[in-house]
C-alpha positions as CSV (number, residue, x, y, z in Angstrom):
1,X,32.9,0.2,-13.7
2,X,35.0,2.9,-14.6
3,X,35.3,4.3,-18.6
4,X,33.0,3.5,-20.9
5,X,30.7,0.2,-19.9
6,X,30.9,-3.3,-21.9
7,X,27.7,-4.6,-23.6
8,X,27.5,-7.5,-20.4
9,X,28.1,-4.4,-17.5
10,X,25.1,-2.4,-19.0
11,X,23.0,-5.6,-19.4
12,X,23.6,-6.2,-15.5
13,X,22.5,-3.0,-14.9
14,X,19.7,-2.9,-16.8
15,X,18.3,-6.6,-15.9
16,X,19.2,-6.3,-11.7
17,X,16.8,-5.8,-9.1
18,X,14.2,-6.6,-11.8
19,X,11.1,-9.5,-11.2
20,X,11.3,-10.4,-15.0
21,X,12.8,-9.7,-18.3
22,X,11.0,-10.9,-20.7
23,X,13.3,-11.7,-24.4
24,X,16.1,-11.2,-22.2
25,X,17.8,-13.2,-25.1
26,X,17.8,-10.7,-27.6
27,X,19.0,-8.1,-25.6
28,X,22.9,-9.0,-25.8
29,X,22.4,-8.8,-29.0
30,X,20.9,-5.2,-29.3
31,X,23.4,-3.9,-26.6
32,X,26.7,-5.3,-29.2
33,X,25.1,-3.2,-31.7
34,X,23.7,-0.1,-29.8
35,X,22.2,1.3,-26.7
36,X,18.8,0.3,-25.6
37,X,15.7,2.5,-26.1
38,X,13.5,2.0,-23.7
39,X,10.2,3.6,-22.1
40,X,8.4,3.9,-19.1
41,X,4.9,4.8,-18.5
42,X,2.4,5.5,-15.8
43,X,-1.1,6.8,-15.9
44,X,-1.6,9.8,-14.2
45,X,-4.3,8.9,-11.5
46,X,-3.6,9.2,-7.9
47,X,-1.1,10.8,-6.4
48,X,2.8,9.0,-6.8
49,X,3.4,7.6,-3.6
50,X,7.2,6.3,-2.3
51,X,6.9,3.2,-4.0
52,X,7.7,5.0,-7.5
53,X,11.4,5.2,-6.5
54,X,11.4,2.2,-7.0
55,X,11.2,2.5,-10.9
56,X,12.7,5.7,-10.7
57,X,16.0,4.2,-9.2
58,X,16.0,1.5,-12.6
59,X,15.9,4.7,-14.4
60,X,18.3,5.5,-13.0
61,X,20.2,2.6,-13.7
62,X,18.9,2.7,-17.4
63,X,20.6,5.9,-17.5
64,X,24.0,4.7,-16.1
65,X,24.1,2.1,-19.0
66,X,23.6,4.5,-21.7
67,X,20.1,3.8,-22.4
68,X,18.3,6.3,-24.2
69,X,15.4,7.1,-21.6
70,X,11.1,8.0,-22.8
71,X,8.8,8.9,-19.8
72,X,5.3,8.4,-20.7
73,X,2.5,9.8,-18.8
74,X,-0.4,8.0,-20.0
75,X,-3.2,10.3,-19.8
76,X,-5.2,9.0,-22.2
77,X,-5.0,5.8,-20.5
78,X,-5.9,7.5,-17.1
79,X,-9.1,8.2,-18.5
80,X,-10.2,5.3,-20.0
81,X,-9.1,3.1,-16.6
82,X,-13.0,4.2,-15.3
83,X,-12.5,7.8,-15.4
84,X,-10.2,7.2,-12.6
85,X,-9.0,10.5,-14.1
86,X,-12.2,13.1,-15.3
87,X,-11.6,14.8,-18.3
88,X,-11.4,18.0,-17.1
89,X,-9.1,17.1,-14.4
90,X,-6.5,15.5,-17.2
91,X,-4.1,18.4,-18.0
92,X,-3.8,19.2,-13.8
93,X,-2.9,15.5,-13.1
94,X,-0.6,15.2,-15.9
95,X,1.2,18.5,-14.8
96,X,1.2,17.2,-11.3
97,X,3.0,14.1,-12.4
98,X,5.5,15.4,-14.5
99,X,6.6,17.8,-11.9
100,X,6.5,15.6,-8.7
101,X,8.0,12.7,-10.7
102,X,10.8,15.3,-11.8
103,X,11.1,16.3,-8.5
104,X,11.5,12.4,-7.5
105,X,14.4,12.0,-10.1
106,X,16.0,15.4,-9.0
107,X,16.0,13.9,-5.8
108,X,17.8,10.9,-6.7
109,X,20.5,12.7,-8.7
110,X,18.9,11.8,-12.1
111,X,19.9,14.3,-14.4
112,X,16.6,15.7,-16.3
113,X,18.8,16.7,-19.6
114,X,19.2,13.0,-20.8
115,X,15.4,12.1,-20.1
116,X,12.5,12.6,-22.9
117,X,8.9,13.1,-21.8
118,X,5.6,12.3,-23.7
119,X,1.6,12.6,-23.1
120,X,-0.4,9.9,-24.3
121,X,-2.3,12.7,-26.1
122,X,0.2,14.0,-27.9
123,X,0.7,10.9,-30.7
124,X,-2.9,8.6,-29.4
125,X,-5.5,11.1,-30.8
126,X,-3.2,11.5,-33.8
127,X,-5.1,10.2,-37.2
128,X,-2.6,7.3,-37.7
129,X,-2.7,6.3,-33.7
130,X,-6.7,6.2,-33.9
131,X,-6.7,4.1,-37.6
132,X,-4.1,1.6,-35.5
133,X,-7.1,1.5,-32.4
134,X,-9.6,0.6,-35.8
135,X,-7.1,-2.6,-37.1
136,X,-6.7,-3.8,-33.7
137,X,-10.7,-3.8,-32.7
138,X,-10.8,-5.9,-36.6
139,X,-8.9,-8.4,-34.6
140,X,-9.5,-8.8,-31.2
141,X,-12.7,-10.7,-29.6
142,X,-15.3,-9.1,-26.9
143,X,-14.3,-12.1,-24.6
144,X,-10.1,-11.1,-25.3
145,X,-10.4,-7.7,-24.1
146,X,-12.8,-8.4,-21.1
147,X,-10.2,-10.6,-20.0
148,X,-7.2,-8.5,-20.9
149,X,-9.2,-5.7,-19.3
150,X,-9.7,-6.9,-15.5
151,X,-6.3,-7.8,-15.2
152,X,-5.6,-3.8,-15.5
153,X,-8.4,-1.9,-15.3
154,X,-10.3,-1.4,-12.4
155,X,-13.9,-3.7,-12.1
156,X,-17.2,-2.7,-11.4
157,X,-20.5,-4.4,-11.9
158,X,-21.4,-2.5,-15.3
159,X,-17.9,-2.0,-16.8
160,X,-17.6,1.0,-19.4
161,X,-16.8,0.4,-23.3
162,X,-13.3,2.0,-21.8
163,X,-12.4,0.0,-20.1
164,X,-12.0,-2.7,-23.2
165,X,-10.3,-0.4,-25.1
166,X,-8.0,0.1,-22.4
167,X,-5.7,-3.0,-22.6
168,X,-6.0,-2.6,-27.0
169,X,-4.0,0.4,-27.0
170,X,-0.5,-1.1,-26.0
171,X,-0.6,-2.6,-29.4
172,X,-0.4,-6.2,-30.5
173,X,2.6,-7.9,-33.2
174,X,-0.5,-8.9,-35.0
175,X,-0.6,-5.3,-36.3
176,X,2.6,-5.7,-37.9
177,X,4.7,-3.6,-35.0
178,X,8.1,-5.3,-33.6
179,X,7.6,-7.5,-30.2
180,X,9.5,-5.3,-27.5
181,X,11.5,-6.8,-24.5
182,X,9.7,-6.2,-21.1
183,X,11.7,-5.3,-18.6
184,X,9.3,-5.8,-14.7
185,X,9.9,-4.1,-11.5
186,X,8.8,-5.8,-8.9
187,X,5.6,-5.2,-6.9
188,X,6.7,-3.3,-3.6
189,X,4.5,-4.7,-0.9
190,X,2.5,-1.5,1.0
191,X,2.7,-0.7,4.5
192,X,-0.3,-2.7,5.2
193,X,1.2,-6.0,3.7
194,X,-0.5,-6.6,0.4
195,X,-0.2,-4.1,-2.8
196,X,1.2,-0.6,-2.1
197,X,-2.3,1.4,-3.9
198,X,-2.8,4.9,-4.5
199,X,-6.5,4.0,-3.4
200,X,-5.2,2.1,0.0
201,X,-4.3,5.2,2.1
202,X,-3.0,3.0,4.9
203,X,-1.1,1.3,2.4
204,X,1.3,4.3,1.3
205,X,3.3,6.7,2.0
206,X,2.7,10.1,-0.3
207,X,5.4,12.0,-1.4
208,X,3.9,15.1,0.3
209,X,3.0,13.4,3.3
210,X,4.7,15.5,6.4
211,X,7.4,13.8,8.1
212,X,5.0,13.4,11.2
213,X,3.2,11.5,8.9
214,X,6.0,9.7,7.6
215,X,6.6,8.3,11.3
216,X,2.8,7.5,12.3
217,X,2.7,5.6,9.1
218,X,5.9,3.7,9.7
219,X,4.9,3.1,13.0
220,X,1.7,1.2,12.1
221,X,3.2,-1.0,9.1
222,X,3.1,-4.3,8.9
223,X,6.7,-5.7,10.4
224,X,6.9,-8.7,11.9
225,X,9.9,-9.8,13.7
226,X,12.1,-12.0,11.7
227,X,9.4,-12.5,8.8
228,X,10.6,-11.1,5.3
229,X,8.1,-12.1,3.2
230,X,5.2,-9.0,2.6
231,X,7.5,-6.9,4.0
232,X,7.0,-3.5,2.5
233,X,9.8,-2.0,4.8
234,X,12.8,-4.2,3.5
235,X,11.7,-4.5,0.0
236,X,11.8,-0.5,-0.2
237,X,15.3,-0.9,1.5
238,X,16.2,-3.3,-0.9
239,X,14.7,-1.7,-4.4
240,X,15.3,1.6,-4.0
241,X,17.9,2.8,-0.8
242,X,20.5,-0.1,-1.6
243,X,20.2,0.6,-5.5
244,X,20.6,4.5,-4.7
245,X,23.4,4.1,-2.2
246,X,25.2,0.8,-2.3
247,X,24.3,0.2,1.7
248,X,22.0,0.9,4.2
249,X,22.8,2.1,7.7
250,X,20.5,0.5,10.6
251,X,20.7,3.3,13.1
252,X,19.8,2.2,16.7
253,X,21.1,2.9,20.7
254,X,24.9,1.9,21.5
255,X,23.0,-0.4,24.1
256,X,22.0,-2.5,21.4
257,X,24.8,-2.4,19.7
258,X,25.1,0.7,18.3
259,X,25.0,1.9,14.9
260,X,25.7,-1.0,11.9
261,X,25.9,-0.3,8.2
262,X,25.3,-3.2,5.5
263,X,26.9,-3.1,2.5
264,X,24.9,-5.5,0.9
265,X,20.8,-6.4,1.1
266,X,21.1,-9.7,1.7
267,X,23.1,-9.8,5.1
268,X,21.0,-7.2,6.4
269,X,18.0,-9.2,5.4
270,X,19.7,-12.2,7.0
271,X,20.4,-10.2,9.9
272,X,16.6,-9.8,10.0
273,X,15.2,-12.8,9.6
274,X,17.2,-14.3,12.9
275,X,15.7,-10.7,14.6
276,X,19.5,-9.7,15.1
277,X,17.4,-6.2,13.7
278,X,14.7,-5.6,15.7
279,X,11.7,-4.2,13.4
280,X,11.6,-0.2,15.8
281,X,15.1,0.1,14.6
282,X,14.4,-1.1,10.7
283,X,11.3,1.3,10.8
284,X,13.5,4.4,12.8
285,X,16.4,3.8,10.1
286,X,14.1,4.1,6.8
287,X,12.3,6.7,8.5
288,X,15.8,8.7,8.3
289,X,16.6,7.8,5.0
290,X,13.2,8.2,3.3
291,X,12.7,11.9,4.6
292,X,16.2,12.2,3.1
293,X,14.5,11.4,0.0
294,X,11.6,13.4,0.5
295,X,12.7,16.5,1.5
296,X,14.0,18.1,-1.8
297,X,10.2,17.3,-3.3
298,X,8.1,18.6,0.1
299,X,10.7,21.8,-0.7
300,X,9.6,22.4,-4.4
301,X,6.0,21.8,-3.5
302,X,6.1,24.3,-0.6
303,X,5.3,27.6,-3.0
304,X,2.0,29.2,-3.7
305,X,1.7,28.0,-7.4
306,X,2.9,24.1,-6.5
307,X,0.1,24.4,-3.9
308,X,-2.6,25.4,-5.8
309,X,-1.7,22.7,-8.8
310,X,-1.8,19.8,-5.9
311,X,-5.2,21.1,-4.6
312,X,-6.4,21.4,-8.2
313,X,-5.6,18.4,-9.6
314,X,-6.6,16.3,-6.4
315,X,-9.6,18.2,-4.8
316,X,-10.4,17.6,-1.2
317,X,-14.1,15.9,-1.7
318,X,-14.8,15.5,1.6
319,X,-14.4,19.1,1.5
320,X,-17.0,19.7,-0.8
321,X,-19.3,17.3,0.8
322,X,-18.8,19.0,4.0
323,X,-19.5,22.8,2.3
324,X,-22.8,20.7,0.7
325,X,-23.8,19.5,4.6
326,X,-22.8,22.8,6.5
327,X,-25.5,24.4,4.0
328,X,-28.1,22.0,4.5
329,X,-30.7,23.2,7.5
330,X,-31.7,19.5,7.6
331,X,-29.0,17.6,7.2
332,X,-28.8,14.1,8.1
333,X,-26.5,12.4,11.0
334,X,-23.2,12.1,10.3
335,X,-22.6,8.5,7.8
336,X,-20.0,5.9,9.8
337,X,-18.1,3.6,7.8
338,X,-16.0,0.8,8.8
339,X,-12.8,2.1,7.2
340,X,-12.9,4.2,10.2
341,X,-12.0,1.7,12.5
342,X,-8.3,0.4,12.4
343,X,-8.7,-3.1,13.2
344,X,-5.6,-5.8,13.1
345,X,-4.5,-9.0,13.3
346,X,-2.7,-9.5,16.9
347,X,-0.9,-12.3,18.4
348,X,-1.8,-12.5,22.6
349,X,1.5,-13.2,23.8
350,X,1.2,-13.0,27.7
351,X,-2.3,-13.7,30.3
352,X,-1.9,-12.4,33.5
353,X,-4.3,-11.7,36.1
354,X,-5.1,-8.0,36.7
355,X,-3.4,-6.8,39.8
356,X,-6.5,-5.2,41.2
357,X,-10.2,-7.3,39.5
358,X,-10.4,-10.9,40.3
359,X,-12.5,-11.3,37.4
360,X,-10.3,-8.9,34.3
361,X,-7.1,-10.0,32.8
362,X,-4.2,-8.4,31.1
363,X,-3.3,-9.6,27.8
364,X,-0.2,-8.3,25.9
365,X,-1.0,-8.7,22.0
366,X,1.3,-8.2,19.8
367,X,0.1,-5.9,16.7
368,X,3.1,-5.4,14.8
369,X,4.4,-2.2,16.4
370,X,7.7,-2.1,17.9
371,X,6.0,-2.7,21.7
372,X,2.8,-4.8,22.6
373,X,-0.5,-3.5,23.7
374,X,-2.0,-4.4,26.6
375,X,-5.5,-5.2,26.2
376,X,-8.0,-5.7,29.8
377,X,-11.1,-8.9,29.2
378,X,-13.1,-11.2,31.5
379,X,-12.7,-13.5,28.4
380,X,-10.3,-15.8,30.6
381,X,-13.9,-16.5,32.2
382,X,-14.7,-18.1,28.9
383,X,-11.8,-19.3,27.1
384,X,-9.1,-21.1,29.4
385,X,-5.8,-19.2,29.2
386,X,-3.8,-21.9,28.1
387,X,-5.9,-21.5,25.0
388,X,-5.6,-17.8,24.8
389,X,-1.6,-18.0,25.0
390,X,-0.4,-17.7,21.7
391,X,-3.8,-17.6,20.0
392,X,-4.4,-15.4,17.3
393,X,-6.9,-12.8,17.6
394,X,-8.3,-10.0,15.8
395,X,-7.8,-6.1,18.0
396,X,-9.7,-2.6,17.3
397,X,-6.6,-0.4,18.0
398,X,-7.9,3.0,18.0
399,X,-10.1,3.2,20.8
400,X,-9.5,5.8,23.5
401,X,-7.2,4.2,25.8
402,X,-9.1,3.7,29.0
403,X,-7.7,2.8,32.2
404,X,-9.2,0.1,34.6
405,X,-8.4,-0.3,38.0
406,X,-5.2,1.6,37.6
407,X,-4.0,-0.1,34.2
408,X,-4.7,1.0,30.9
409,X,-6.5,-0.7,27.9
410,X,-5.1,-0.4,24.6
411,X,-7.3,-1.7,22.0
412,X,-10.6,-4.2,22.2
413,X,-10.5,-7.9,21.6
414,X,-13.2,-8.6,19.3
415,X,-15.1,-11.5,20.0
416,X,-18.5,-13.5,19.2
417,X,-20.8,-13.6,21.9
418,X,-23.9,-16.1,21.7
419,X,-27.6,-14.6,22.0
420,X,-29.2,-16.7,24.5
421,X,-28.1,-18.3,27.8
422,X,-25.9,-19.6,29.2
423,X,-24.2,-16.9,27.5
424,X,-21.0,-17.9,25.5
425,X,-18.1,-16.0,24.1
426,X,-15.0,-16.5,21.7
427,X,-12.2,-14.6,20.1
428,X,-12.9,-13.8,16.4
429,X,-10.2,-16.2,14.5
430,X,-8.3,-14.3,11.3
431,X,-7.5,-16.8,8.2
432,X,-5.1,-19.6,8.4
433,X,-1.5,-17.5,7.9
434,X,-1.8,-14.4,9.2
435,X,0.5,-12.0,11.3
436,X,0.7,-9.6,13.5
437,X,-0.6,-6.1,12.3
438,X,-2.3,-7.3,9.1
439,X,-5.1,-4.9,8.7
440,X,-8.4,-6.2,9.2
441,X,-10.9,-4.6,6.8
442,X,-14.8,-4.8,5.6
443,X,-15.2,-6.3,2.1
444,X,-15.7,-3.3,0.0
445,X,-14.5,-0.9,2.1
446,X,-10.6,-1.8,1.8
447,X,-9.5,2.0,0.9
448,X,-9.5,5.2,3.4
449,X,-7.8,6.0,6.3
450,X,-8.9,4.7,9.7
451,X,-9.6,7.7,12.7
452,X,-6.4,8.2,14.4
453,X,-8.5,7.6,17.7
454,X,-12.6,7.1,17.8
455,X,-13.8,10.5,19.4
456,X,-15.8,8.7,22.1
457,X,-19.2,11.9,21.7
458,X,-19.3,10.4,17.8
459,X,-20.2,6.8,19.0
460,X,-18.4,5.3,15.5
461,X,-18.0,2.0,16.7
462,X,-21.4,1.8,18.8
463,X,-23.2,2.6,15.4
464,X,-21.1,0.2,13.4
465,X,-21.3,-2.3,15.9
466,X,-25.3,-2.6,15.8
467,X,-24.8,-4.0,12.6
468,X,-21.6,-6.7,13.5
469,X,-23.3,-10.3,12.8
470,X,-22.1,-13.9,12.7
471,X,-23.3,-15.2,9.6
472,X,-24.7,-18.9,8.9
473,X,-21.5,-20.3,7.8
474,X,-19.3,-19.0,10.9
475,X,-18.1,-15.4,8.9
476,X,-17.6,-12.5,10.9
477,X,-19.9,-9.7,8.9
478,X,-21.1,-5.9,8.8
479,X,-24.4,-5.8,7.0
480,X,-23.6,-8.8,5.2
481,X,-20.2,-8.1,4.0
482,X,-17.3,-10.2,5.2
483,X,-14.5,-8.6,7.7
484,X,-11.5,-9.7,5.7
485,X,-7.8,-10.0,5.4
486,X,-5.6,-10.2,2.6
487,X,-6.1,-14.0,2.9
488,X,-9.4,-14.4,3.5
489,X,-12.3,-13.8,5.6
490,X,-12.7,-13.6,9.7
491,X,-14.7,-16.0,11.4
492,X,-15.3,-17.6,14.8
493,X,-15.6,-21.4,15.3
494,X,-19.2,-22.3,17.1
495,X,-21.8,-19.0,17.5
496,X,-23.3,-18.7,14.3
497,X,-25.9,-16.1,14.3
498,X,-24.0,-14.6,17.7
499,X,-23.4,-10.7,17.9
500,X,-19.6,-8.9,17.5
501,X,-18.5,-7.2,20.5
């Protein structure tokens, strides 16, 4: 594409790698006559995490077809969207933003000369913006907004007036304005499978994060051999390394093969999906070529005045909560929550005896990481193996590892275990469809980080566990709220009422 581009050459780049164009009809048209003008906006709430390239790389692209380029940062919108942002936080978040997002395109070889950048606030509490806010509420119902407003604003049980006027300030044609084309980036699935969320921790990689960091979080994301569907690690390959540098290099051992490089997405996805790339080596390679990425921006952020602006605008609560505790004479035992515990989705793959206990067994569950766990039961004294190959099963992976008669144990099959005698025992089942390394979580407690490892003096399972029920219709529970995956709750088949060990 070299000289200057024809109207169908900007209109491929502008249109590829995108989930939807919407009046992709008219745009030809626009493109015979002059560039495009086009605008993207984000509302400055959590931190950016790596999934932002992604848009960041179309900008990119918008850029290379000679579209002239507005960056909103919606701050206005921030703070509507439940206070996710508090008003005196605003200004920090939105200067956090605009630097690290700066820093992103910077990183990318975006030049910052041929971009424009807005606030919200500087043309939405302006007195022809707010008169515009006054028409639209003249015209849309209660019941439209509510329903326009939980498709994009976070729900609680006693929504704010904000969070209706949320949706009504990206204006309708009723008020007279010109329907715009929509140009939709795809949704990047996270680490964990589902959504990659600002509020998800496990979910994301931060653009600050260190690159020890980067490599535990790789490590634990959701990768299944030869499965490329919710696959958070070859969508960011495709979206945003293959638009940045036209192939992709999967770096591995000449004993495997050696190094190959893929010029386009699709054989290397190919390549995946018969598990000619094994998932260590597709984790290893983007490991490489994200801290590539990320480098330049942990760089700018790494003076004093960067440092203090991060801590600022995103204040460590726990912190806070911990200076409120330390102060207290009196203070109460330390809270447990079930986020704490990293609990997944495994796949038993082998049952062997143990070498040295007649009554344990060794099971080797797969859990999504590049090796299995093993995992030492007696539940072969319950369940016969042949129904245990295969199966399955839901682990708690961050246990101490604890050896037992000379092997080690990796992780703890979670089972239900009846109350009276005989006494009876099965493997909690995950929903119909899952795979290896989903992440197992307690219905409202989907966000925060699980321990690294469960300090065995803090007891954080033992206290959780005292609550772990079987409820009436066959649900594994935790004080009444379900354990879940992305597709649906746990459960077990026959000991209702039983206990979760």
């Amino acid at each position: 594409m070299g000289g200057e581009l024809t109207p169908r050459e900007k209109c491929h780049l502008i249109t590829r790698n995108l989930q939807e164009v919407l009046g992709e009809d008219k745009l030809m048209p626009i493109l015979k006559e002059r560039d495009l003008k086009v605008y993207w906006g984000t509302a400055t709430t959590g931190k950016p995490h790596v999934a932002y390239f992604v848009p960041m790389s179309k900008i990119a692209d918008f850029l290379k077809a000679g579209c002239e380029v507005t960056i909103l940062f919606a701050d206005l919108h921030a703070y509507l969207d439940n206070m996710k942002a508090p008003w005196e936080l605003l200004e920090l978040r939105t200067q956090y933003y605009e630097t690290v997002i700066k820093a992103m395109l910077e990183s990318i070889g975006v030049p910052l000369d041929k971009l424009k950048f807005i606030r919200g606030t500087d043309y939405q509490l302006s007195k022809e913006y707010t008169l515009d806010v006054y028409r639209l509420s003249s015209l849309v119902t209660q019941h439209d907004a509510k329903k326009a407003g939980a498709e994009v604003v976070k729900q609680v049980e006693h929504p704010l007036l904000s969070g209706l006027l949320y949706p009504g300030l990206q204006y309708l044609p009723s008020l007279g304005y010109t329907k715009r084309l929509h140009l939709m980036n795809p949704m990047v699935p996270g680490l964990t499978g589902t959504k990659m969320s600002s509020s998800e921790e496990e979910s994301k990689i931060d653009l600050l994060d260190r690159k020890e960091d980067v490599k535990k979080k790789l490590k634990k994301a959701f990768c299944e051999p030869g499965n490329v569907e919710n696959n958070g690690i070859l969508s960011f390959i495709k979206h945003v390394l293959f638009p940045l540098k036209s192939e992709f290099v999967i770096l591995r051992d000449a004993k495997w093969g050696g190094n190959k490089t893929y010029t386009t997405y699709e054989e290397l996805e190919k390549d995946f999906a018969t598990e000619v790339v094994h998932p260590g080596d597709l984790k290893s390679s983007v490991e490489v070529a994200l801290n590539k990425l990320l480098d330049p921006i942990r760089e700018k952020f790494n003076t004093p005045e960067l440092k203090k602006l991060t801590s600022a605008a995103y204040p460590d609560l726990s912190k806070a909560k911990a200076s409120v505790k330390n102060s207290t004479k009196n203070s109460n035992p330390e809270v447990v929550v079930p986020s704490q515990l990293d609990i997944r989705v495994g796949k038993v793959i082998s049952v062997e005896k143990h070498p040295d206990a007649d009554s344990l067994y060794l099971e080797k569950i797969d859990v999504g990481e590049p090796e299995p766990r093993t995992v030492i039961s007696g539940l072969v004294q319950f369940v016969p193996k042949e129904q245990l190959q295969d199966r399955m099963v839901v682990l708690l992976c961050n246990l101490k590892p604890q050896k037992m008669r000379g092997v080690e144990s990796q992780g703890m099959l979670l089972c239900a275990s009846s109350l009276g005698e005989p006494r009876q025992v099965e493997p909690l089942d995950p929903p119909a469809g899952s795979c290896p390394g989903e992440r197992v979580y307690v219905e409202g407690y989907e966000s925060g980080q699980p321990d690294d490892e469960l300090k065995p003096k803090k007891r954080v399972f033992e206290k959780l566990q005292t609550d772990f029920r079987i409820s009436e219709d066959f649900v594994a529970q935790w004080k009444q709220k379900n354990f879940m995956t992305r597709l649906g709750n746990v459960s077990c088949k026959t000991l209702k009422g039983g206990n979760i060990s």
